[in-house]
ROLO-452170 format. One record per residue (C-alpha): x, y, z. Coordinates in steps of 0.1 Angstrom, whole numbers, plus 5000, padded with zeros to 4 digits. Layout:
REM ROLO-452170
[mido [X; Y; Z]]
...
This chain:
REM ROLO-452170
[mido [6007; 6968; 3470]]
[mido [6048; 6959; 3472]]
[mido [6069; 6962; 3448]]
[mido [6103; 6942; 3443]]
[mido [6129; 6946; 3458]]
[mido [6150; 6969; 3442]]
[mido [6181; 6968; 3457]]
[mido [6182; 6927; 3461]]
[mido [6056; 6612; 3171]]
[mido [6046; 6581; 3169]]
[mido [6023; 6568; 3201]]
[mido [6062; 6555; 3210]]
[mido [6066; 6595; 3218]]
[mido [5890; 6721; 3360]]
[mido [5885; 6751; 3373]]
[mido [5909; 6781; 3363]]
[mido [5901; 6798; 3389]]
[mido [5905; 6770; 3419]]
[mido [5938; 6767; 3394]]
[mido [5953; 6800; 3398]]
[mido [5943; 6807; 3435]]
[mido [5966; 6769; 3442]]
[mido [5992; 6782; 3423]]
[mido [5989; 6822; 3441]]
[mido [5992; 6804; 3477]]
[mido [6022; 6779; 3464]]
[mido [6043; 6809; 3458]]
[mido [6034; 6830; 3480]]
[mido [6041; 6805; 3508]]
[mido [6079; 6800; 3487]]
[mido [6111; 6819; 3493]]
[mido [6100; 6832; 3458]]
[mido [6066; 6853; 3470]]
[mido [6058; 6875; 3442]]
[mido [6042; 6913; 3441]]
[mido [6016; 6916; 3422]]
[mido [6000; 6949; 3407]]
[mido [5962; 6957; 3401]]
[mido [5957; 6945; 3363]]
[mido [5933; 6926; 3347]]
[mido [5960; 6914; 3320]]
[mido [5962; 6881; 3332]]
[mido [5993; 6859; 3346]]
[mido [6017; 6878; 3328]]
[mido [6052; 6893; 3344]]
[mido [6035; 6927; 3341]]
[mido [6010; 6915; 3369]]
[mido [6038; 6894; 3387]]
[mido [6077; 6894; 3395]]
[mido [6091; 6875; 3416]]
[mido [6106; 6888; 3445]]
[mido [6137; 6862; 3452]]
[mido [6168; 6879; 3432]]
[mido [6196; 6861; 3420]]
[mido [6224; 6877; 3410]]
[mido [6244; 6862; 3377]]
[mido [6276; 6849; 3379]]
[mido [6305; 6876; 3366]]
[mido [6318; 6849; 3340]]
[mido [6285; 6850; 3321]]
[mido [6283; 6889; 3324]]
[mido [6264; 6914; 3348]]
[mido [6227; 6917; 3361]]
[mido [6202; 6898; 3385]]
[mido [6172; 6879; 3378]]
[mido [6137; 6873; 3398]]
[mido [6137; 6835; 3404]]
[mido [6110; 6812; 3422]]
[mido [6131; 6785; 3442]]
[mido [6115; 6758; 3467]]
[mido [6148; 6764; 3486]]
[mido [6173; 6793; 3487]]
[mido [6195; 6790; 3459]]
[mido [6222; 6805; 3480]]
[mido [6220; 6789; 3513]]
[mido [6217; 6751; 3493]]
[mido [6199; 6721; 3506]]
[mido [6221; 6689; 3519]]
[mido [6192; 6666; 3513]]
[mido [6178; 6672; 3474]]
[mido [6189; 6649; 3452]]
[mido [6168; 6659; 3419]]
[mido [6163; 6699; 3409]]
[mido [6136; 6705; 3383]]
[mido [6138; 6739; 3364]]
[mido [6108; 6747; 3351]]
[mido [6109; 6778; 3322]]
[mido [6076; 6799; 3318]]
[mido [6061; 6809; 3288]]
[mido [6056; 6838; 3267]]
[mido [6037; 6854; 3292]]
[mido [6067; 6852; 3315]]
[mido [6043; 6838; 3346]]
[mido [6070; 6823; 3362]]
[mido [6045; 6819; 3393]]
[mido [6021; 6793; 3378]]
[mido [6054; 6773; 3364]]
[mido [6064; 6771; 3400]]
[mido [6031; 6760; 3411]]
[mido [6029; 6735; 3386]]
[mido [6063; 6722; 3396]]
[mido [6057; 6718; 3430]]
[mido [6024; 6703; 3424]]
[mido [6038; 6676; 3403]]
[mido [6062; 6669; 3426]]
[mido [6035; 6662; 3450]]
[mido [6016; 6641; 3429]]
[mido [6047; 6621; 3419]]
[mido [6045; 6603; 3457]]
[mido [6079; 6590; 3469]]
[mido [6092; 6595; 3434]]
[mido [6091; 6628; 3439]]
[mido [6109; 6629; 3474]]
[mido [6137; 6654; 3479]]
[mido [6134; 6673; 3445]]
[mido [6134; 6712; 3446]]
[mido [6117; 6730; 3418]]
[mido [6136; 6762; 3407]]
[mido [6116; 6786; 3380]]
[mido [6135; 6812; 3371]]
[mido [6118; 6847; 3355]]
[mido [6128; 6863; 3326]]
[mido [6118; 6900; 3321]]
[mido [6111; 6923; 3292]]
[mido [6119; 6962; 3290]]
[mido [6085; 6965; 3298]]
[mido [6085; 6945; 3327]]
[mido [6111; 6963; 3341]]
[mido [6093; 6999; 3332]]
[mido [6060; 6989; 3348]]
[mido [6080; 6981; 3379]]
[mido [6102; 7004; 3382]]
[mido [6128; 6978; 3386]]
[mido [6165; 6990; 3388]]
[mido [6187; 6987; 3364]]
[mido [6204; 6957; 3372]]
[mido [6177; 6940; 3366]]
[mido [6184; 6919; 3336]]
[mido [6158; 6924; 3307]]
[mido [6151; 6915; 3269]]
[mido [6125; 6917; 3243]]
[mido [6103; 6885; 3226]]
[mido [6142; 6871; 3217]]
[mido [6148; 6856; 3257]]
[mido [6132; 6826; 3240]]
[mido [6157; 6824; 3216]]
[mido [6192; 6829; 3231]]
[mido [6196; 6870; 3223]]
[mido [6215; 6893; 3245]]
[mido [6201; 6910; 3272]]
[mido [6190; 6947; 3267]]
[mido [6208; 6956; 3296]]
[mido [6223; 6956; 3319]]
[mido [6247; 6937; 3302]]
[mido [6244; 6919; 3267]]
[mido [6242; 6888; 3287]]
[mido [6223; 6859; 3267]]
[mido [6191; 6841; 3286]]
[mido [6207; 6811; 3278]]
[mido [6240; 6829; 3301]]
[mido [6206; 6823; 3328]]
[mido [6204; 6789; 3322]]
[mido [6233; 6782; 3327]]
[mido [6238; 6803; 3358]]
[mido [6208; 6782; 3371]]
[mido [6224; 6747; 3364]]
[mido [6257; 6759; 3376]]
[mido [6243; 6769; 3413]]
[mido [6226; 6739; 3414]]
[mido [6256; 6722; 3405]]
[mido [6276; 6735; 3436]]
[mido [6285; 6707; 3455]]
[mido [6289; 6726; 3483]]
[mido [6254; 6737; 3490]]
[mido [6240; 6710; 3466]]
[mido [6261; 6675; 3477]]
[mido [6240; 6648; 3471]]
[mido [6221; 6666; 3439]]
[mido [6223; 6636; 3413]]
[mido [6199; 6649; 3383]]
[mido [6186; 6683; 3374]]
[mido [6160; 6685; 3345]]
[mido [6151; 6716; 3328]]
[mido [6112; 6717; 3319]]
[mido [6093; 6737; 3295]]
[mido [6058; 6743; 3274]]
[mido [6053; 6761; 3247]]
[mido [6078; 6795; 3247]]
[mido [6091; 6775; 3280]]
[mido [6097; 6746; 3252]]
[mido [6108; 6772; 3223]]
[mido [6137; 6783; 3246]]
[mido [6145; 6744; 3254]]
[mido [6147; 6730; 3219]]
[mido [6172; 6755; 3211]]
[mido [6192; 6756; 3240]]
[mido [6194; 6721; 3246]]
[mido [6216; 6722; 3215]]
[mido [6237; 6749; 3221]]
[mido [6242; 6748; 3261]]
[mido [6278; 6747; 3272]]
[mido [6283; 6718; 3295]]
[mido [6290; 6720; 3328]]
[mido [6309; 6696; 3355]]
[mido [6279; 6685; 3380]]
[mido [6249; 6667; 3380]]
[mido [6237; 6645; 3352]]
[mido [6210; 6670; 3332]]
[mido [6176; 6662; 3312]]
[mido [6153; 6677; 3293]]
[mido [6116; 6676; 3288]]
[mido [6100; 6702; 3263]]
[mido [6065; 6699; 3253]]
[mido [6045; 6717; 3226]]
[mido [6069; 6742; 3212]]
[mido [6060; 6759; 3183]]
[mido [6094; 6760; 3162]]
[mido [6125; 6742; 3163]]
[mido [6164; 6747; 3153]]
[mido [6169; 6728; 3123]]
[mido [6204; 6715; 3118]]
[mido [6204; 6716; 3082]]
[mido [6191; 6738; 3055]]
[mido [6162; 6711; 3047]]
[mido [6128; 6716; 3050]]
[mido [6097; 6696; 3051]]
[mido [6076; 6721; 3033]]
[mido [6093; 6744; 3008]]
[mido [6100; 6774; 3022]]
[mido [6093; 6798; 2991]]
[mido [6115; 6825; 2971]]
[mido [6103; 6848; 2999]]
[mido [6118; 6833; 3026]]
[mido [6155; 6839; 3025]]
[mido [6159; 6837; 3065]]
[mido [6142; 6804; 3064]]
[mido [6173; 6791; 3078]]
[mido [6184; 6820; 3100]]
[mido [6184; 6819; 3135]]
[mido [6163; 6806; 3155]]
[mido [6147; 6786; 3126]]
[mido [6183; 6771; 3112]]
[mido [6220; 6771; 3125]]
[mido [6229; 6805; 3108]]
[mido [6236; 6838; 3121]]
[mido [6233; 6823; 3160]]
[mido [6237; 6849; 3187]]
[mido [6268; 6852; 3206]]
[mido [6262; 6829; 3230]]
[mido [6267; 6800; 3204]]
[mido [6305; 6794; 3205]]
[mido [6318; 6763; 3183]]
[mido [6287; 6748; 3170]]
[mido [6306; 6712; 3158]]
[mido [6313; 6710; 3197]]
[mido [6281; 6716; 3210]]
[mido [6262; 6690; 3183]]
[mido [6282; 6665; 3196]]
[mido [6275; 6673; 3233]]
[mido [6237; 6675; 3217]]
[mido [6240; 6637; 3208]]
[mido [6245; 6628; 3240]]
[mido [6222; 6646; 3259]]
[mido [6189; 6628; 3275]]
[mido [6162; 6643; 3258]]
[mido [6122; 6635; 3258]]
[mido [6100; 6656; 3234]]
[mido [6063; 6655; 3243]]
[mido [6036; 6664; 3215]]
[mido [6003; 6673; 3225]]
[mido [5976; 6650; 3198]]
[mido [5952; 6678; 3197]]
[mido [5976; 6709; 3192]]
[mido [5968; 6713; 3160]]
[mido [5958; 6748; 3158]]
[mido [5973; 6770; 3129]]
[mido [5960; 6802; 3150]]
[mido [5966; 6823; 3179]]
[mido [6000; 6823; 3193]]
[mido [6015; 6801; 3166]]
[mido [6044; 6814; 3149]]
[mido [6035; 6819; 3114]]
[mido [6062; 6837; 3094]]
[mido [6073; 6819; 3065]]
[mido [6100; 6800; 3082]]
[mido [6080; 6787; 3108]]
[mido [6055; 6776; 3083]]
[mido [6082; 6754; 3060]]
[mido [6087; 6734; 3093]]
[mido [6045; 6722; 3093]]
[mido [6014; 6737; 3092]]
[mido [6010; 6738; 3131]]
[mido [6027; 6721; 3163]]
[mido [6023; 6683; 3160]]
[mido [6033; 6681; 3123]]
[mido [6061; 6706; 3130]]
[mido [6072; 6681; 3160]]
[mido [6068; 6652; 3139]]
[mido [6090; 6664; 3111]]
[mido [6113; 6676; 3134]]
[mido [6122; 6638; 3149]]
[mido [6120; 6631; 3116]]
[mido [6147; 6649; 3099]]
[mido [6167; 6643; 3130]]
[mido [6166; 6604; 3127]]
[mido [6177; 6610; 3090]]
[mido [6209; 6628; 3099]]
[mido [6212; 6604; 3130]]
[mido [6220; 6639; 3152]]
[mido [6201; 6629; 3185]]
[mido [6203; 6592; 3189]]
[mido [6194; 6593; 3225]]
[mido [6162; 6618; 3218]]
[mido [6126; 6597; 3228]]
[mido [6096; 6617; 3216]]
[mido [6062; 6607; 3223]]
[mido [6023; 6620; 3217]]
[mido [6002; 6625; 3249]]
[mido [5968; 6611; 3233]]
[mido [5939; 6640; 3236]]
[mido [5955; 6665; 3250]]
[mido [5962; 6700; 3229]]
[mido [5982; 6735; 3239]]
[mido [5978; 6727; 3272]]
[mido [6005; 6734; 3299]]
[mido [5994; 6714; 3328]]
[mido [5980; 6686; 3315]]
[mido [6008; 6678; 3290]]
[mido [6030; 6684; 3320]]
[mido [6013; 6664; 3344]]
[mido [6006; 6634; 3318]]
[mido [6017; 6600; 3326]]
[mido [6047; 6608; 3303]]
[mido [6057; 6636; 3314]]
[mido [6059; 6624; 3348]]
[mido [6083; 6590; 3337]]
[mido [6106; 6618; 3320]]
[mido [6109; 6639; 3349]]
[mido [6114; 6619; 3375]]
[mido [6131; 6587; 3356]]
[mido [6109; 6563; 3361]]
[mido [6120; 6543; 3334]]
């Protein structure tokens, strides 16, 4: 066994194993190869960190992250012209994300030519105390989805990731003819998305997209609410349900809705995910945005096209498909967002 490296809404909008084992020898075969430990949790981090480290720029604070990168993020590629960043989910399997990447990039034919799939790895303390990983090793709780400050080694925000991401990619220098990066997510991939997405600083480089699918809450911009949100609920509109108390990260809010507005965004909505169970985030402010992710998506566009926020946002429902990362990501939607087909 090896450990890390320690010092390094309208329509408008099968085998797991033979699954996992594609997705194992992807990565393994990737600058990113992962060590993996003897657990039967699952694809979680705990069973899996990737083994490429990237250290974060000093502007955005201190600490290195475990990434999964088709090319080394460091070195550059002359010849990519699309980057797609694809974020992992709450079980932090940054692995599979990269396999599902680089398997949609194959299936996308010559519209997938010269595109590079970077997933990048965010840890929890736990993570780090299962692998003994040194303490520059950046690390959080459940709140990496939403924008908090690391736990250490510095109080840098995962959002301070993203953008470290986009801005390497955006080096001309060891990225020249990158035209278009687009950042991907699914469900806690897709929480972190439709928050940041409003709130990212913008950066000189490449044109960027996003395409998040299934997440379970959203950033309301205003204090309304589909559903009444009950006498009970005074942090209905808190962060990272509404705009107040935001985390540091969040500089001047006016500025970044109006950056918002004119981002290119596609919001994909799985018909079928229409469980009120399992993962789904039930506290009482979830549960004034919808009773489970479709309605919550749908009356999200909705109050959006009310306070005419996101003009340029396209949403769309993927027809029979539910919680489902790869097939919502591999859907014929999906695909036109990622790679621009139209």
């Amino acid at each position: 066994m090896v450990r890390p490296e320690l010092t390094q809404l309208s329509p408008s909008f099968s085998c797991a194993l033979c699954r996992a084992v594609a997705g194992a020898l992807i990565a393994l075969a990737s600058i990113g190869a992962p060590a993996r430990a003897q657990t039967t949790e699952g694809a979680a981090a705990g069973s899996e960190v990737g083994s490429a480290v990237v250290a974060l720029d000093a502007s955005r604070g201190s600490g290195v992250y475990p990434v999964y990168p088709s090319v080394d993020l460091q070195v550059g590629n002359a010849t990519a012209r699309q980057a797609i960043v694809i974020i992992h989910g709450r079980l932090r399997n940054a692995s599979d994300y990269f396999a599902t990447g680089r398997e949609l990039v194959k299936d996308a034919g010559t519209a997938g030519r010269d595109t590079i799939v970077v997933a990048p790895q965010l840890l929890i303390a736990k993570d780090a105390t299962r692998w003994k990983l040194a303490d520059r090793y950046l690390r959080w709780e459940r709140g990496w989805e939403e924008g908090a400050p690391a736990q250490g080694p510095s109080a840098a925000s995962s959002y301070d990731v993203l953008d470290d991401v986009v801005g390497k990619l955006s080096n001309a220098s060891l990225f020249p003819g990158l035209k278009r990066i687009v950042l991907v997510g699914h469900g806690g991939g897709a929480q972190m998305l439709i928050r940041y997405v409003v709130v990212m600083k913008p950066q000189f480089g490449p044109a960027v997209s996003f395409v998040i699918a299934n997440p379970g809450s959203y950033l309301y911009l205003t204090a309304d609410r589909p559903l009444p949100p009950g006498s009970d609920c005074a942090d209905f509109n808190d962060w990272k349900y509404g705009l107040r108390a935001p985390p540091p990260y969040v500089d001047d809010i006016g500025k970044r809705l109006k950056d918002f507005a004119a981002r290119d965004v596609t919001l994909l909505l799985g018909s079928k995910d229409r469980k009120a169970t399992g993962s789904l985030d039930q506290s009482c402010a979830a549960r004034a945005q919808g009773r489970n992710r479709i309605d919550r998506g749908r009356f999200f566009v909705e109050a959006l096209a009310r306070n005419g926020v996101a003009p340029l946002l396209k949403h769309y429902v993927v027809q029979d498909v539910g919680h489902d990362e790869s097939r919502m990501l591999k859907s014929d939607r999906a695909r036109k967002a990622i790679f621009a087909a139209e």
